[in-house]
Structure formats: C-alpha cells, structure tokens
N, C-alpha and C positions, 0 to 999 in steps of 0.2 A: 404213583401208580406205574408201575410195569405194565409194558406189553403181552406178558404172559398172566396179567391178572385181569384184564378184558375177557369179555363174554360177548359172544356172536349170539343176536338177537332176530327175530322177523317180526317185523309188525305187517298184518291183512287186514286190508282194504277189505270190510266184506258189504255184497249189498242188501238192501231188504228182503230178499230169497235166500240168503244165507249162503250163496255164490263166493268166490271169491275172484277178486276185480284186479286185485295187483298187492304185491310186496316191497316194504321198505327193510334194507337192513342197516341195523344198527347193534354199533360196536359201544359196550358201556361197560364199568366197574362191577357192576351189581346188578341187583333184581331193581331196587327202586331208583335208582336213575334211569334203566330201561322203561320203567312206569312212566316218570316224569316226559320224557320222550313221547312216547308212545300216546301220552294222552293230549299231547298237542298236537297229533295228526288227526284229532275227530275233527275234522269239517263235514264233510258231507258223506260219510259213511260209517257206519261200526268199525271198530278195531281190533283185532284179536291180537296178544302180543306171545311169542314162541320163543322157545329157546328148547333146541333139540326135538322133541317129543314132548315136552311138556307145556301145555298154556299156563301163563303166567299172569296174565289178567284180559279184562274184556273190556273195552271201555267204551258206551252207548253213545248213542248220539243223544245231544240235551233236549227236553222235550219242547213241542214250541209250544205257549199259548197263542188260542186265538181270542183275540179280543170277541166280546160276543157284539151282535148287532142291537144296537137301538132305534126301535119302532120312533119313528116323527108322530109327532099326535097332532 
C-alpha cells in the first residue's frame, strides 16, 4: 500500500442529543478498514464515521440488558 492509496477518515464522537463531542482522524486503505477502526471506538458514545462529505457508517452503542428484579417471597 502507497501513501497515495490512504484515505483520510473522521470518526465523531456523538452524544445522546446527537451533539457532537470530539473527532478522531484516521488514515486507512479503504472503506472497511476505516469501519473496522471506527467500530472500536464505541465505548461510551455513538460513532459516526466520514470521509469528505459523505457518512460511511454509524456504529451504536450495544444495548445493555438490565437484569430484571426478583421479588424475595
């Protein structure tokens, strides 16, 4: 891979109001390496991932279960 075959990326941080919180950029070959990338930044925020003008994917945050409660009898 060349340096001229790299693709300049942004992945945002975005919050539950659909704000956006901060940017990471990322240098990658392709669309799905920038995915692969991109979706290991969900920790605690939504992700949108960009290249230019165009979204390239969105990747959620996983949803949690909550254990339900059990009644003591």
């Amino acid at each position: 891979m060349t340096i001229q075959s790299l693709k300049h990326y942004r992945a945002f941080k975005i919050d539950p109001d659909g704000h956006v919180l901060g940017c990471v950029n990322l240098v990658c070959g392709d669309d799905e390496q920038a995915k692969r990338q991109a979706a290991a930044l969900v920790l605690v925020h939504r992700i949108e991932l960009w290249r230019l003008d165009q979204r390239i994917a969105q990747f959620d945050l996983p949803t949690r279960t909550v254990p339900s409660q059990v009644e003591a009898v």
